[in-house]
C-alpha positions in Angstrom: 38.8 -6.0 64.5 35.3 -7.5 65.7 33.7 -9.7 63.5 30.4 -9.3 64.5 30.3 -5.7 63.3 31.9 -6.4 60.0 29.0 -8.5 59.4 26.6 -6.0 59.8 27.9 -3.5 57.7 28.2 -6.0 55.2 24.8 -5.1 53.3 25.4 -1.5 54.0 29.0 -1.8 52.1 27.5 -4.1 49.8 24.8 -1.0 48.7 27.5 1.6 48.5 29.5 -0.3 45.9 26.7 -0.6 44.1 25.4 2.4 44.3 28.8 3.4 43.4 29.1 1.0 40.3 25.7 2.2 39.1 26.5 6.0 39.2 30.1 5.0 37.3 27.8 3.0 34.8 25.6 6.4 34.4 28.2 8.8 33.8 29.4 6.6 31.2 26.2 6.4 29.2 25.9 10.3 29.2 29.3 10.6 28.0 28.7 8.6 25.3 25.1 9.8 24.4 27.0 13.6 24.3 29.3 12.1 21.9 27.0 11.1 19.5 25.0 14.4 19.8 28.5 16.2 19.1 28.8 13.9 15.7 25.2 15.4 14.5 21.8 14.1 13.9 21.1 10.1 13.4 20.8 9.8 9.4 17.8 7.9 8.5 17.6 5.9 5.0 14.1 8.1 3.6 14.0 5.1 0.3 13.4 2.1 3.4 10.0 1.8 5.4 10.0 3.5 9.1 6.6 1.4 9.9 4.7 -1.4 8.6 1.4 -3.5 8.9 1.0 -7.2 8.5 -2.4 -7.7 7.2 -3.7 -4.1 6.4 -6.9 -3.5 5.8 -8.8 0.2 5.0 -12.5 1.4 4.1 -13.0 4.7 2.8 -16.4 5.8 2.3 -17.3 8.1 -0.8 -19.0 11.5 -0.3 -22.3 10.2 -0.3 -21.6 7.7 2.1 -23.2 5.2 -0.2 -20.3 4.0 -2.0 -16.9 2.8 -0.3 -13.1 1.5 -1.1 -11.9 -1.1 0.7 -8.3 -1.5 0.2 -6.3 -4.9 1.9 -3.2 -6.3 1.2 -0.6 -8.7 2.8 1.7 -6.3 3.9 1.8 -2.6 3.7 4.9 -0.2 4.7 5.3 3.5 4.9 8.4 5.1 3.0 9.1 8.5 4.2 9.9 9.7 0.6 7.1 11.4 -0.4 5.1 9.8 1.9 4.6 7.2 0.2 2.3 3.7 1.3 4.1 0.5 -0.3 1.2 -2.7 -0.5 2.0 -6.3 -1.0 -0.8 -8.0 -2.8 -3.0 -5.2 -2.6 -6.1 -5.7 -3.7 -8.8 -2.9 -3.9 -12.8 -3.3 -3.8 -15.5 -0.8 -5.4 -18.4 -1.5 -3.6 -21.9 0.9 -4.3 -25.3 -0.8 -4.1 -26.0 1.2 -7.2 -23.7 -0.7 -9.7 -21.6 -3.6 -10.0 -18.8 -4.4 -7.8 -15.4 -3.5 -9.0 -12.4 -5.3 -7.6 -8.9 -4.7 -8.7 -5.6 -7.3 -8.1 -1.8 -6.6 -7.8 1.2 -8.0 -6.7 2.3 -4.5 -5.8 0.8 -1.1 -5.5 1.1 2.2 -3.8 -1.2 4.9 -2.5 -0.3 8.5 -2.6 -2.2 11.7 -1.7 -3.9 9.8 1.5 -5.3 7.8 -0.9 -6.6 10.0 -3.6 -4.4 8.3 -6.0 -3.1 4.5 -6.5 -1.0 2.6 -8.3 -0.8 -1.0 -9.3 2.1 -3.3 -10.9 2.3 -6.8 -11.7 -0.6 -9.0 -13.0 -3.1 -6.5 -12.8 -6.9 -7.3 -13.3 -9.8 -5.0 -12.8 -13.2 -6.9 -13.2 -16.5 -5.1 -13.1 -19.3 -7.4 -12.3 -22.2 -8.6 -15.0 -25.4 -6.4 -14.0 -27.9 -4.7 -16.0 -28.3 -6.8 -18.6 -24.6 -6.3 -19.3 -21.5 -8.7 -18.8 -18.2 -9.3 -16.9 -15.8 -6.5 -17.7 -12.2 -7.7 -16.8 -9.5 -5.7 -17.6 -5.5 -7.1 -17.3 -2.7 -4.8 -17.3 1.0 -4.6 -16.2 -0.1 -1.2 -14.5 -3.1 0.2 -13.5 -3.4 4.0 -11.9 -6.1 4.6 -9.9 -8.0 7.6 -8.7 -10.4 6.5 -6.7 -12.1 9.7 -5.9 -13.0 10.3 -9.4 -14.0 6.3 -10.0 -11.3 6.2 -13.1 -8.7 3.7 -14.1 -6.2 3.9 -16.6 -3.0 2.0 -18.3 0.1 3.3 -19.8 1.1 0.0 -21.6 -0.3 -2.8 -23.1 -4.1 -4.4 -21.9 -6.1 -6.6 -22.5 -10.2 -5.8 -22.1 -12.4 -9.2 -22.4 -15.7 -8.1 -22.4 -17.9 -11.2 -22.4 -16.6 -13.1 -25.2 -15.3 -10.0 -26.8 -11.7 -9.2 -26.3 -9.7 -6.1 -26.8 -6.5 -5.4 -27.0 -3.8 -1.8 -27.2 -1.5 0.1 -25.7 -3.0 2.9 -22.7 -6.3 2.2 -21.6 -8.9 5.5 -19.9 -12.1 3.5 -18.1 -14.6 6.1 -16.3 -16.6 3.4 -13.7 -19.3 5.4 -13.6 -20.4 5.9 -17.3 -18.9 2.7 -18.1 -16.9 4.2 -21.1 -14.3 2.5 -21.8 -11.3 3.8 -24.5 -8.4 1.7 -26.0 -5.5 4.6 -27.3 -3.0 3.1 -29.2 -2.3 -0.6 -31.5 -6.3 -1.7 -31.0 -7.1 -5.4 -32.0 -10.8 -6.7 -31.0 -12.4 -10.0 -31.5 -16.0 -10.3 -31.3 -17.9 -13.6 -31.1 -19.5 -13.0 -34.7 -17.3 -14.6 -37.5 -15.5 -11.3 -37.7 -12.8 -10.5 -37.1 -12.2 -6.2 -36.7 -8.5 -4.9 -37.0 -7.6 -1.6 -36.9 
C-alpha cells in the first residue's frame, strides 16, 4: 500500500466519518422528537408564570389624556390562568394636574382585565395628597381593589382612614377619588381631634 496516498485521503476519510457520525446523530434526534409527539402534547403547569419582568414599569393614560396610572413594581409575572399579571411590591400612582396625587402601596397585587381592575394585599396604604384647603387622606388596608378606570377603591375587611388628625376605623371601605366621598360599611369607630370622642 503507498503511504503517500493514504495521507491524502486522510481528510477526505476524516469528512466522511463525520459526515457519517453527524447524519447517525440526526436520525437519532428525530426519532426521539417523534416519540414524544406519539406521547401527546407538552403539559404546561397554567397556576406558574410563563414570562416575567424584573423591574416593571407601565403608564396608562385616562381618556382625556390629562390624567394617567402609572403602575411599577419589583417584579411582575404572567400566570396563564385567567390571564392573570402577578406584581411584587407594586405600587400604583394617580397622577391628574386637576387634583391631588393618589399613590397606593402593596406587597402583592394583581391586574386583571388589561388593567381595568387591580388588586392589592398586604400592608396596603392609599394616601391622597393635602390640596384645596383639605388634608392628607391615607387609607391602610389588608386589601384594596382597584378599578382604575372608574377612579374607585374599595376594602372588604378591616381599615383604617386617618384623615388629618381624624381617624376612622370599620370593616369594607367604598372611596370614589373623584368626589372625594368616602364610606366606612360596617363596626365604624372615629376619633376626631375635639375632646370627643364618636362611637357608633
Amino acid at each position: 500500500m503507498n503511504l503517500g496516498r493514504v495521507r491524502e485521503r486522510l481528510p477526505l476519510l476524516a469528512c466522511i466519518v463525520m459526515l457519517a457520525a453527524l447524519a447517525g446523530l440526526t436520525a437519532i434526534l428525530a426519532q426521539r422528537a417523534a416519540n414524544q409527539r406519539a406521547t401527546g402534547p407538552i403539559k404546561v403547569n397554567l397556576s406558574k408564570p410563563d414570562w416575567f419582568v424584573e423591574g416593571f414599569v407601565l403608564v396608562r393614560s385616562a381618556a382625556d389624556d390629562l390624567a394617567s396610572w402609572q403602575i411599577t413594581a419589583t417584579r411582575m409575572e404572567h400566570i396563564p390562568t385567567a390571564d392573570r399579571i402577578a406584581l411584587t411590591n407594586p405600587v400604583l400612582t394617580r397622577v391628574d394636574p386637576r387634583q391631588p396625587t393618589t399613590v397606593v402601596r402593596a406587597q402583592r397585587g394583581e391586574i386583571l382585565e388589561l388593567g381595568d381592575a387591580a388588586h392589592l394585599f398586604g400592608n396596603v396604604q392609599l394616601t391622597r395628597d393635602a390640596g384645596a384647603g383639605r388634608a392628607q387622606l391615607r387609607i391602610l388596608a389588608d386589601q384594596i381593589d382597584l378599578l382604575p378606570n372608574r377612579d374607585l377603591a374599595s376594602s372588604p375587611g378591616t381599615v383604617r382612614v386617618e384623615h388629618g388628625k381624624s381617624v376612622l376605623t370599620g370593616v369594607g371601605m367604598e372611596f370614589d377619588n373623584q368626589s372625594r366621598r368616602l364610606q366606612v360599611l360596617a363596626k365604624v369607630q372615629g376619633e376626631w381631634p375635639s375632646p370627643a370622642t364618636v362611637t357608633r
